[in-house]
Jmol script that loads the backbone (N, CA, C; Angstrom):
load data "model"
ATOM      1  N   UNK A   1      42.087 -61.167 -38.030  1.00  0.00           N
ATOM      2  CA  UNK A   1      41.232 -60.028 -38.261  1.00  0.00           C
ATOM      3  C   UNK A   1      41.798 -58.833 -37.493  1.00  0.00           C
ATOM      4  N   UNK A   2      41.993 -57.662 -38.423  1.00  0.00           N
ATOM      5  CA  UNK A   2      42.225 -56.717 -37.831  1.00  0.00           C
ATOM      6  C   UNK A   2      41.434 -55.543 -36.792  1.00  0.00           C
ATOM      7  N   UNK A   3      41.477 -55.609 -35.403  1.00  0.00           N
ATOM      8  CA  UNK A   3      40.733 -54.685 -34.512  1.00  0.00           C
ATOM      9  C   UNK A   3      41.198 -53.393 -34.758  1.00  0.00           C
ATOM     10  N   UNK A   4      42.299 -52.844 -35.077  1.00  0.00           N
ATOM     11  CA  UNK A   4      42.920 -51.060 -34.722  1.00  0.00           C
ATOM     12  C   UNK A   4      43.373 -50.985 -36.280  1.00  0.00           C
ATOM     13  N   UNK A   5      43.214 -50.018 -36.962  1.00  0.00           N
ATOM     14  CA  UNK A   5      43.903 -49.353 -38.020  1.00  0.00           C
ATOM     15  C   UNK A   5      44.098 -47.988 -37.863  1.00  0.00           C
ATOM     16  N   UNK A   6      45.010 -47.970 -38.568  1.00  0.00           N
ATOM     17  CA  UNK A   6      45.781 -46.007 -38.182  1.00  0.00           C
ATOM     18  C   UNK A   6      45.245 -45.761 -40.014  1.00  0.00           C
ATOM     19  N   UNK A   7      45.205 -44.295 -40.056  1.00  0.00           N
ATOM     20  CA  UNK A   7      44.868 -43.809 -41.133  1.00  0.00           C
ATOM     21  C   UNK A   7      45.811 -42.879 -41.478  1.00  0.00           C
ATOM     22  N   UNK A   8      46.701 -42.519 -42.976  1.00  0.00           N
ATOM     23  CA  UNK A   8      47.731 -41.958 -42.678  1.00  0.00           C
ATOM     24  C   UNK A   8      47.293 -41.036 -43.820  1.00  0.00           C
ATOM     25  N   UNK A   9      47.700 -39.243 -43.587  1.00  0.00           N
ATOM     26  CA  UNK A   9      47.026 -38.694 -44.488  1.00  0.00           C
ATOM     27  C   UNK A   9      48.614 -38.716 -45.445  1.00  0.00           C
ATOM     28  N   UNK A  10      47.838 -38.731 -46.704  1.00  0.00           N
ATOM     29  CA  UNK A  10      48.895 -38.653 -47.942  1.00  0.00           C
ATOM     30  C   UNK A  10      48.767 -37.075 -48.469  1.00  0.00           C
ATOM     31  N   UNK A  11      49.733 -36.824 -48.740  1.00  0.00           N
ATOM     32  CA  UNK A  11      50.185 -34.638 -49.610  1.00  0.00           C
ATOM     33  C   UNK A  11      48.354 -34.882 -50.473  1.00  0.00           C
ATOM     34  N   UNK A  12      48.470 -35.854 -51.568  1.00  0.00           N
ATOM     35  CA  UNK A  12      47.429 -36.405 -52.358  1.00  0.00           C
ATOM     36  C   UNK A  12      45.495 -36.080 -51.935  1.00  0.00           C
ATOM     37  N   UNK A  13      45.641 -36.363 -50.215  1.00  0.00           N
ATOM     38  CA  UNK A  13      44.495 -35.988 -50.251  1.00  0.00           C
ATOM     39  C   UNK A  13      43.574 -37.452 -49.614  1.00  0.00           C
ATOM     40  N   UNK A  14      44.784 -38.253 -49.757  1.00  0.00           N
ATOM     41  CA  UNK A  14      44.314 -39.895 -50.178  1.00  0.00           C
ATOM     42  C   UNK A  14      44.428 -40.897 -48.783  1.00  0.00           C
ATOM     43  N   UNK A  15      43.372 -40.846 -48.212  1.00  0.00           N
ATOM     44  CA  UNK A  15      43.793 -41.965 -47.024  1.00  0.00           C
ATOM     45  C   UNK A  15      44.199 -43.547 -47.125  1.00  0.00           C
ATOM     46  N   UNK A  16      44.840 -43.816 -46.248  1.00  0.00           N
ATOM     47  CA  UNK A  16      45.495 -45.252 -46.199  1.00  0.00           C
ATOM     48  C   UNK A  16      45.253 -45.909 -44.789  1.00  0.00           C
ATOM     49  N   UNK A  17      44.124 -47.201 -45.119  1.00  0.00           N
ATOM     50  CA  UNK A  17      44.044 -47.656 -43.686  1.00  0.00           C
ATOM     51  C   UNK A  17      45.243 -48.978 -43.391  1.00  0.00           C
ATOM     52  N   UNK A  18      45.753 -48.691 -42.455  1.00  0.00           N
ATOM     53  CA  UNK A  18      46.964 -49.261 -42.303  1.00  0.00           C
ATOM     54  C   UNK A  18      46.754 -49.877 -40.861  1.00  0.00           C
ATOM     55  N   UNK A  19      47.003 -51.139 -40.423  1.00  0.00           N
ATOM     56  CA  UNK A  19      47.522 -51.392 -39.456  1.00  0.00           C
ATOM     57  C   UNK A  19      48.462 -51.328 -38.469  1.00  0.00           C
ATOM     58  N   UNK A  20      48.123 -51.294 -36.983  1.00  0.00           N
ATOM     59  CA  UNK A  20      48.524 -50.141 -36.237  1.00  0.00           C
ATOM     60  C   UNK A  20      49.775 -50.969 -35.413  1.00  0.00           C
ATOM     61  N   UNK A  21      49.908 -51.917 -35.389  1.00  0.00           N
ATOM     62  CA  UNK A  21      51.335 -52.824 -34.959  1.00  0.00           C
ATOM     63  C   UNK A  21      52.527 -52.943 -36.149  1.00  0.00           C
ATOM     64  N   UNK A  22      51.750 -52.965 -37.448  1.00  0.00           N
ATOM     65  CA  UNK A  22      52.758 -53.137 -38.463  1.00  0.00           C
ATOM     66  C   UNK A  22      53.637 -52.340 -38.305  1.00  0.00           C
ATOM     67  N   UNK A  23      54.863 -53.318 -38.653  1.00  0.00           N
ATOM     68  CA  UNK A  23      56.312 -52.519 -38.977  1.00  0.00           C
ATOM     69  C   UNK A  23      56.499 -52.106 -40.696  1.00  0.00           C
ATOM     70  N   UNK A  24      55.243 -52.937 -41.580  1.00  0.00           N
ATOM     71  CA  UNK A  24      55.204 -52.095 -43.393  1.00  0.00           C
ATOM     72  C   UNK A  24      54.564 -51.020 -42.918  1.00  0.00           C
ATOM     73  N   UNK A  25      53.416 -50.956 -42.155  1.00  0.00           N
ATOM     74  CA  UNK A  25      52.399 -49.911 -42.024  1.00  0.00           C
ATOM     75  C   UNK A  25      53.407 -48.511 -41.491  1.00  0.00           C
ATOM     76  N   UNK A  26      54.009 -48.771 -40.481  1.00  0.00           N
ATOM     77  CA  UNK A  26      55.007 -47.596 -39.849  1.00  0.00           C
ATOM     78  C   UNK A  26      56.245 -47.036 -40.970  1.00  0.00           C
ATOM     79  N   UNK A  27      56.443 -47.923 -41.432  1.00  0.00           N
ATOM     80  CA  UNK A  27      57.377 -47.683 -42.204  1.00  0.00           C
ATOM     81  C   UNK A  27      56.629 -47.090 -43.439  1.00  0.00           C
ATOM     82  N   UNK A  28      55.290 -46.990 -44.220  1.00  0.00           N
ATOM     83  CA  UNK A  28      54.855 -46.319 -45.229  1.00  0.00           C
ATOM     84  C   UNK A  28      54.331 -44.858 -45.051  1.00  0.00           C
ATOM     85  N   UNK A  29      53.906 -45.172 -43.182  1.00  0.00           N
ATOM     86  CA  UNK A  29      53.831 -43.842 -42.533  1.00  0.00           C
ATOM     87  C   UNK A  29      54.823 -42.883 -42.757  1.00  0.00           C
ATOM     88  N   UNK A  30      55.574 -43.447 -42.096  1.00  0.00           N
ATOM     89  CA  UNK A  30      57.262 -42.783 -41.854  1.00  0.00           C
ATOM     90  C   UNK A  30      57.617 -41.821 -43.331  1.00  0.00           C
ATOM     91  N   UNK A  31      57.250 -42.953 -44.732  1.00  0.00           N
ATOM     92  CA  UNK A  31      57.817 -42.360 -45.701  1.00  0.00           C
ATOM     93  C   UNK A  31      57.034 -41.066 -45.892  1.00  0.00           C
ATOM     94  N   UNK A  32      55.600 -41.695 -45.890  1.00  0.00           N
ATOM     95  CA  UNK A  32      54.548 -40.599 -46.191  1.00  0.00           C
ATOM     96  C   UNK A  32      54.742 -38.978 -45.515  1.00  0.00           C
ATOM     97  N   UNK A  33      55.257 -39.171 -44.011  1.00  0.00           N
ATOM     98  CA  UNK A  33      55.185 -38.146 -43.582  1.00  0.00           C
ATOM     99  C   UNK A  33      56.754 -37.057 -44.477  1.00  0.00           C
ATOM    100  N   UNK A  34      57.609 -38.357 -44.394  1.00  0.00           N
ATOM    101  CA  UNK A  34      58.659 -37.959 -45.288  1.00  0.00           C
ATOM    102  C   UNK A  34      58.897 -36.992 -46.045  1.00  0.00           C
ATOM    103  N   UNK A  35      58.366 -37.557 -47.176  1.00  0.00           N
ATOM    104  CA  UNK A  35      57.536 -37.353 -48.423  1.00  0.00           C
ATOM    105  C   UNK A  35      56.904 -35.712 -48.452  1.00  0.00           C
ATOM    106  N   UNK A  36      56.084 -35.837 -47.254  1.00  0.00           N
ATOM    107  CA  UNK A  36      55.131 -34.204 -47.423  1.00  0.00           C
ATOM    108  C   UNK A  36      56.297 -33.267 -46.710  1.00  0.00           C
ATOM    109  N   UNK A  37      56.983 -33.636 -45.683  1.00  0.00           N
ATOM    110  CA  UNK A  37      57.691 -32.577 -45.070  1.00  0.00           C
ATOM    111  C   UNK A  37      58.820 -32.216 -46.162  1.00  0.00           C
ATOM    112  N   UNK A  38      59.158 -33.003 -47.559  1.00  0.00           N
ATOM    113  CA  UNK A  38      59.755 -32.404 -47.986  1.00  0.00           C
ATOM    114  C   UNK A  38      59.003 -31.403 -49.299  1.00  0.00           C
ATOM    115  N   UNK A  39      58.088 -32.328 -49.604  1.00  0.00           N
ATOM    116  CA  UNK A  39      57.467 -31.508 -50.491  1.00  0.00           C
ATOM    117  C   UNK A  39      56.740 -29.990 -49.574  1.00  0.00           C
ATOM    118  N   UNK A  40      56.818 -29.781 -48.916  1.00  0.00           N
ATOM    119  CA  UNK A  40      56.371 -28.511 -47.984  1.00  0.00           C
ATOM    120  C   UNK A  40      57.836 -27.530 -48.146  1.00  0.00           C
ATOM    121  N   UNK A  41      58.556 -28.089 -48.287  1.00  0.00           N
ATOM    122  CA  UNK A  41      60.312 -27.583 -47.456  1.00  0.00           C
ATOM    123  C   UNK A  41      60.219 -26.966 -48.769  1.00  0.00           C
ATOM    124  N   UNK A  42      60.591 -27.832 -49.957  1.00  0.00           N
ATOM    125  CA  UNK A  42      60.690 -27.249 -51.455  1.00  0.00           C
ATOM    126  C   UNK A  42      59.917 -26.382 -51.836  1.00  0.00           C
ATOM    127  N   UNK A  43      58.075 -26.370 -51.432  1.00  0.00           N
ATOM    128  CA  UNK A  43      57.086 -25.231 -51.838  1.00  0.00           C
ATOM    129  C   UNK A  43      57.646 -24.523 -51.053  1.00  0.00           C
ATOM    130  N   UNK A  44      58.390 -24.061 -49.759  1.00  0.00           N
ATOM    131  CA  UNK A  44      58.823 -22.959 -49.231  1.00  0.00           C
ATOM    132  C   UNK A  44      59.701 -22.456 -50.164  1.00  0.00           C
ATOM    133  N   UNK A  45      60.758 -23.152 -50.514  1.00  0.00           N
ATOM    134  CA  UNK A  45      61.801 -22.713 -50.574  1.00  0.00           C
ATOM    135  C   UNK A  45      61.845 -21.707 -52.103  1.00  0.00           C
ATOM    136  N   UNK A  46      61.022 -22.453 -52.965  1.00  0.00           N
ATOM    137  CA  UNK A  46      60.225 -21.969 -54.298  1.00  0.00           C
ATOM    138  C   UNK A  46      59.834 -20.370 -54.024  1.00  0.00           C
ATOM    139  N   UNK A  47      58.794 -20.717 -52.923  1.00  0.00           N
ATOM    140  CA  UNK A  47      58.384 -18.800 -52.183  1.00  0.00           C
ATOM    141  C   UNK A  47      59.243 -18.395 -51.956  1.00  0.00           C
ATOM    142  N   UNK A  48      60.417 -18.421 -50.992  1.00  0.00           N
ATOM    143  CA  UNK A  48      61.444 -17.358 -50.660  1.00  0.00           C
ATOM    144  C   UNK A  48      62.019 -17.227 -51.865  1.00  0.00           C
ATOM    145  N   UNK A  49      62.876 -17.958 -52.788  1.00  0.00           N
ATOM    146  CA  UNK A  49      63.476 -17.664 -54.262  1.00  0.00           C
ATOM    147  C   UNK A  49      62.227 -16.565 -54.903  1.00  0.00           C
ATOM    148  N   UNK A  50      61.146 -16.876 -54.977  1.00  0.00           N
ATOM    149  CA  UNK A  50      60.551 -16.132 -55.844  1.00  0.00           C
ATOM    150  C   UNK A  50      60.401 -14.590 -55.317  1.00  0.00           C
ATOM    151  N   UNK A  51      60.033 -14.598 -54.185  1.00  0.00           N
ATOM    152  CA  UNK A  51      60.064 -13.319 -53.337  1.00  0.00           C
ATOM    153  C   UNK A  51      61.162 -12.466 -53.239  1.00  0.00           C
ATOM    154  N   UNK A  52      62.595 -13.464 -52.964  1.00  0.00           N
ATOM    155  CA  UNK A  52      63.856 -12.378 -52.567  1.00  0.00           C
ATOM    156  C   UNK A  52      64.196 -12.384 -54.694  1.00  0.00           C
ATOM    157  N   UNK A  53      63.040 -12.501 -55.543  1.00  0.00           N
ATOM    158  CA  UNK A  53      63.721 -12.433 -57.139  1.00  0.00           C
ATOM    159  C   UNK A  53      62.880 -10.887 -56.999  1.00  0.00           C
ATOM    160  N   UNK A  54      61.725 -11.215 -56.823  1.00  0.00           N
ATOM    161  CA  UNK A  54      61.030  -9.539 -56.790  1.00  0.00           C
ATOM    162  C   UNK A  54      61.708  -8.582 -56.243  1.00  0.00           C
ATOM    163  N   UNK A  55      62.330  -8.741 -54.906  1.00  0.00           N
ATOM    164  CA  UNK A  55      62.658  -8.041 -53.703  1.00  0.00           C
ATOM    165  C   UNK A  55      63.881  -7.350 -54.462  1.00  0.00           C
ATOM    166  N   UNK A  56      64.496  -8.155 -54.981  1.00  0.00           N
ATOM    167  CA  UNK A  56      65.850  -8.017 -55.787  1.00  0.00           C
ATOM    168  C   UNK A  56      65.679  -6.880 -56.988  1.00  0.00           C
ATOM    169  N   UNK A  57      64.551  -7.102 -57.728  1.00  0.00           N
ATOM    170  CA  UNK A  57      64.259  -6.564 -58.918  1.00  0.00           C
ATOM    171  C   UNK A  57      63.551  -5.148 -58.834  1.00  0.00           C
ATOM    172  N   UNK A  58      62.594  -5.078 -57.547  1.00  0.00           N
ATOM    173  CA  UNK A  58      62.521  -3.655 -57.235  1.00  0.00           C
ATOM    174  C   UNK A  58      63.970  -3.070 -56.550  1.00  0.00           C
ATOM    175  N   UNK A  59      64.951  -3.607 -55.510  1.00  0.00           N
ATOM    176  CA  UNK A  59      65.997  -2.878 -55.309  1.00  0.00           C
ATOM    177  C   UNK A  59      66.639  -2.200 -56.314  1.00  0.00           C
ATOM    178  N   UNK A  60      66.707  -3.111 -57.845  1.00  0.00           N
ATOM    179  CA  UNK A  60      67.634  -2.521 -58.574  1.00  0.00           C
ATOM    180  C   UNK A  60      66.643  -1.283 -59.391  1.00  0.00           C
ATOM    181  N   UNK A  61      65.414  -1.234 -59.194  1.00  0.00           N
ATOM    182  CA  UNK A  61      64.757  -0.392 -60.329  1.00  0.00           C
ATOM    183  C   UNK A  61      64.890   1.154 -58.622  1.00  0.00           C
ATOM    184  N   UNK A  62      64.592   0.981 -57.533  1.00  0.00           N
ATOM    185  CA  UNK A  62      64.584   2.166 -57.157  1.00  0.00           C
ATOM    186  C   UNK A  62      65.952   2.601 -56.854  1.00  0.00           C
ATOM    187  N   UNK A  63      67.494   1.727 -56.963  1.00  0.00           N
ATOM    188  CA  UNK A  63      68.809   2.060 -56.805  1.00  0.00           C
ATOM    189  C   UNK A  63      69.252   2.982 -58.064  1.00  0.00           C
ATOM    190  N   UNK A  64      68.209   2.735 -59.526  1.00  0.00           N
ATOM    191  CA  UNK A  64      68.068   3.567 -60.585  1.00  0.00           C
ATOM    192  C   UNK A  64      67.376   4.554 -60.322  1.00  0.00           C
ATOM    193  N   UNK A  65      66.919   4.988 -59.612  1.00  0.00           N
ATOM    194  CA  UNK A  65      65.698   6.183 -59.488  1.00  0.00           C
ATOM    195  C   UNK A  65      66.647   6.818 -58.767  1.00  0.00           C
ATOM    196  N   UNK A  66      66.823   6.101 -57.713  1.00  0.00           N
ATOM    197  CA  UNK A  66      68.175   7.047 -56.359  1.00  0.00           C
ATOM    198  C   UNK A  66      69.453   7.856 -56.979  1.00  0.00           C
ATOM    199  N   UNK A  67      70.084   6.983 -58.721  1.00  0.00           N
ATOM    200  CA  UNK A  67      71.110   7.495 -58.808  1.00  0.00           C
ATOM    201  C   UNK A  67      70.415   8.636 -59.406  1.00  0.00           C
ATOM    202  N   UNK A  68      69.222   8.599 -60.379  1.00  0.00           N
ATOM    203  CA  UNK A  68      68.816   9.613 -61.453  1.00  0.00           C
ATOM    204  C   UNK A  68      68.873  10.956 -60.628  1.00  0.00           C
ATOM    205  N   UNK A  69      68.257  10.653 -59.329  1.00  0.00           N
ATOM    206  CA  UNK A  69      67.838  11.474 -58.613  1.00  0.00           C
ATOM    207  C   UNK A  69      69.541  12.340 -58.038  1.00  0.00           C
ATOM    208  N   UNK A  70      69.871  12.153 -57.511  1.00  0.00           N
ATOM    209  CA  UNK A  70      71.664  11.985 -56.643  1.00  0.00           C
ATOM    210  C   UNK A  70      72.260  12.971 -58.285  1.00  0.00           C
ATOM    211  N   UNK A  71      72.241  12.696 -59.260  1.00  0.00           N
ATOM    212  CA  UNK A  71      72.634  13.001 -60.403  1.00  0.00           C
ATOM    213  C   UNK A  71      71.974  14.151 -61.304  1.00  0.00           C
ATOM    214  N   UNK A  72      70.686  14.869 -60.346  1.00  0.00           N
ATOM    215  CA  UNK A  72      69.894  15.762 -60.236  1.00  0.00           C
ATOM    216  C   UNK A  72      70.681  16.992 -59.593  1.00  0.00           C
ATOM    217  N   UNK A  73      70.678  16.368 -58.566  1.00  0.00           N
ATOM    218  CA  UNK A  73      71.195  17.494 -57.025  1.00  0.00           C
ATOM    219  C   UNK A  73      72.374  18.150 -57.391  1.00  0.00           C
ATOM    220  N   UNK A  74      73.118  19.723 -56.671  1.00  0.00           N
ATOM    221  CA  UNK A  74      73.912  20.029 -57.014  1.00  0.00           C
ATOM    222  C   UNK A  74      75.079  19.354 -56.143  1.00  0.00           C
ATOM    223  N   UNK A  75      76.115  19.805 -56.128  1.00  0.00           N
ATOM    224  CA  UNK A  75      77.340  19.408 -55.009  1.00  0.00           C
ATOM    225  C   UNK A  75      77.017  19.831 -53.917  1.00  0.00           C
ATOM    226  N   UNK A  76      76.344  21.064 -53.395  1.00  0.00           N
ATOM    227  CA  UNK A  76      76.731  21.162 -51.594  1.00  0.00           C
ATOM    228  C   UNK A  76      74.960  21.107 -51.313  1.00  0.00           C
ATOM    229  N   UNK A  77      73.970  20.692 -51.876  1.00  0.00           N
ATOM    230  CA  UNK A  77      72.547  19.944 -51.625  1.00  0.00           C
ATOM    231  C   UNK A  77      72.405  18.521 -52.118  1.00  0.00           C
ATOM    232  N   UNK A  78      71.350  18.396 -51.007  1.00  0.00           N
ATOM    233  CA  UNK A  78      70.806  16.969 -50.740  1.00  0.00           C
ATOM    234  C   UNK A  78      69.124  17.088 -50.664  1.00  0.00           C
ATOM    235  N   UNK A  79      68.433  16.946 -51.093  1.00  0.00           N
ATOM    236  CA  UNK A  79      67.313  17.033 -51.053  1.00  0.00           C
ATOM    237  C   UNK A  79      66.587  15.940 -50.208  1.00  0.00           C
ATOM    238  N   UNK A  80      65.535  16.226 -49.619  1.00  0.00           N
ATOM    239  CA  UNK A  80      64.671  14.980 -48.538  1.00  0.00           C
ATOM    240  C   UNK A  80      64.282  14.009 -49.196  1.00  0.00           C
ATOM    241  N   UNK A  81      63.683  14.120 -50.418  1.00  0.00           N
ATOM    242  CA  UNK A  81      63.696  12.828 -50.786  1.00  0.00           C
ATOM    243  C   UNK A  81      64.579  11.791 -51.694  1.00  0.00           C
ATOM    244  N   UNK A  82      65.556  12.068 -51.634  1.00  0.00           N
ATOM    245  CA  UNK A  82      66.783  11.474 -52.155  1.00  0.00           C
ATOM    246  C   UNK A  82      67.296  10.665 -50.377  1.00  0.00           C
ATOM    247  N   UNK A  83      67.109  11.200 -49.563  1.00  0.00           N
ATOM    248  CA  UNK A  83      67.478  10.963 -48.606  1.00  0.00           C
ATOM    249  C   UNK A  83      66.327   9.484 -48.017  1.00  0.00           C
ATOM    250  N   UNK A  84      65.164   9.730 -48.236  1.00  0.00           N
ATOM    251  CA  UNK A  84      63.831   9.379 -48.148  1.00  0.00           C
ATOM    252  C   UNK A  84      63.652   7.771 -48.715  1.00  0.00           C
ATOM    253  N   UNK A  85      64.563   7.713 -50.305  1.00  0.00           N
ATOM    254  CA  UNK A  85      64.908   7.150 -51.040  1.00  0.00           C
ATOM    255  C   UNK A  85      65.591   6.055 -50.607  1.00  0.00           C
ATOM    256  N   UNK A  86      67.177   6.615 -50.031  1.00  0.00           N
ATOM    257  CA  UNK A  86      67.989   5.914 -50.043  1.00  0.00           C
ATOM    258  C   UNK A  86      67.930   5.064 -48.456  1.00  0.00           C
ATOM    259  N   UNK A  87      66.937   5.552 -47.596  1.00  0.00           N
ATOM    260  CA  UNK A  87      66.483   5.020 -45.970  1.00  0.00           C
ATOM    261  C   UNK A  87      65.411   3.641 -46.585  1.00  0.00           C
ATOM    262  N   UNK A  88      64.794   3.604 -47.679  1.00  0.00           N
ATOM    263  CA  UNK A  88      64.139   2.643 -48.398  1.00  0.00           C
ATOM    264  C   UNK A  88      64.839   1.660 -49.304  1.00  0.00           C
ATOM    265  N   UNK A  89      65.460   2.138 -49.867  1.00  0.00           N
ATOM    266  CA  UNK A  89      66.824   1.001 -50.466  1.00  0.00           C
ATOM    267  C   UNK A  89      67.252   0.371 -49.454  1.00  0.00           C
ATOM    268  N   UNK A  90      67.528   1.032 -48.377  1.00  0.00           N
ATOM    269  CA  UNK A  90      68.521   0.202 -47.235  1.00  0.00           C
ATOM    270  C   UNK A  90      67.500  -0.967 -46.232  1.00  0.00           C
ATOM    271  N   UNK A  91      66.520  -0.379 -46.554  1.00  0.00           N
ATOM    272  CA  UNK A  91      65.293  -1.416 -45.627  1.00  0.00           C
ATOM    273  C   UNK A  91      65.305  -2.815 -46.498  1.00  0.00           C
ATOM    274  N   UNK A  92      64.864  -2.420 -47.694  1.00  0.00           N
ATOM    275  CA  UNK A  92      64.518  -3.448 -48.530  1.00  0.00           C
ATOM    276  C   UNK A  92      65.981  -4.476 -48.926  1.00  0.00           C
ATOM    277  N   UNK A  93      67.409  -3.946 -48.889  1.00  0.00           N
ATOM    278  CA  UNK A  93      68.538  -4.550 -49.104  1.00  0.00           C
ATOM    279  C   UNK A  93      68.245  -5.073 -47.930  1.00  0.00           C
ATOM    280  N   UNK A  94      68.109  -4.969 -46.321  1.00  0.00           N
ATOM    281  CA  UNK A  94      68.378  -5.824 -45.600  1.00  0.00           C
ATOM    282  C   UNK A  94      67.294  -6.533 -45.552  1.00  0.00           C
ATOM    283  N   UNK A  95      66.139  -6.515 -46.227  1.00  0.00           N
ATOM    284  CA  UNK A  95      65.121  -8.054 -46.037  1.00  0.00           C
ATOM    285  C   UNK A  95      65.386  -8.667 -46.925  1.00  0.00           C
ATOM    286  N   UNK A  96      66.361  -8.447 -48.100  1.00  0.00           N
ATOM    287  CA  UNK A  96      67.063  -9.282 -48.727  1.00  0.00           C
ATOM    288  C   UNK A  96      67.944 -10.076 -48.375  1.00  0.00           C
ATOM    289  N   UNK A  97      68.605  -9.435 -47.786  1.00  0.00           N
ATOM    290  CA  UNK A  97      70.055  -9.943 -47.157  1.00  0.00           C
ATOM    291  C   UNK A  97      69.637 -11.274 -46.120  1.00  0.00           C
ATOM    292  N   UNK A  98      68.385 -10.717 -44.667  1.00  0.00           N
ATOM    293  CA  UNK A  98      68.229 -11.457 -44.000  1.00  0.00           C
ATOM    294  C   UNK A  98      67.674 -12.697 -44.976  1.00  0.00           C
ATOM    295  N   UNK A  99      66.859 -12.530 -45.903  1.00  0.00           N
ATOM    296  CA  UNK A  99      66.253 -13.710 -47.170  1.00  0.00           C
ATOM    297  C   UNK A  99      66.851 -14.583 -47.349  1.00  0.00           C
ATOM    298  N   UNK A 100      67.867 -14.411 -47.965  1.00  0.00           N
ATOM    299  CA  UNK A 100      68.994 -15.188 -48.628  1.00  0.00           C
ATOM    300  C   UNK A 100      69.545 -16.430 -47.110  1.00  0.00           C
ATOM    301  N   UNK A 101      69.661 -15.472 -46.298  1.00  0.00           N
ATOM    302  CA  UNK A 101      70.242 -16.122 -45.060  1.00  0.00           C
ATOM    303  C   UNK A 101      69.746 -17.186 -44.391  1.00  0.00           C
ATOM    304  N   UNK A 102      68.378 -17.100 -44.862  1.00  0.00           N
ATOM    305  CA  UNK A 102      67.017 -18.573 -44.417  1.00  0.00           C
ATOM    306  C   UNK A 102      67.280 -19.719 -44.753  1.00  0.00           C
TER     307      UNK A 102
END
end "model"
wireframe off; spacefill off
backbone 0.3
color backbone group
């Protein structure tokens, strides 16, 4: 008769009363915890892809606005917000950059 059981939470939601000397019980633990730390790793990794796809997709729509703009101006002016512009492209390229790097 069993006195001690461990309870092991499953991703599922689903408890498992398991005995607390077992070497099956540790070992289904083991997988279980396995199991969620990767399914956690992959839902991350899903968010950053999806995020640095946005991040990506506004860079290229305001790097189009920057040239329209740049392609406005004469040769010896620069206007503030072309300037304004391109200090915001450069923010958003490097939280891309650092993104990718995760």
């Amino acid at each position: 008769m069993l006195k001690y059981v461990r309870f092991v939470a499953i991703a599922a939601g689903v408890l498992i009363a398991l005995p607390v000397n077992s070497a099956r019980a540790q070992n289904m633990e083991s997988a279980a915890v396995k199991k969620m730390v990767n399914s956690q790793a992959q839902m991350a990794a899903t968010d950053r892809q999806k995020k640095m796809l946005a991040d990506a997709d506004e860079l290229l729509a305001k790097a189009q606005l920057l040239k329209a703009a740049v392609d406005q101006t004469r040769k010896d002016e620069l206007s503030i917000d072309v300037i304004r512009q391109a200090n915001e492209i450069e923010k958003l390229a490097k939280s891309v950059k650092d993104r990718m790097r995760q």
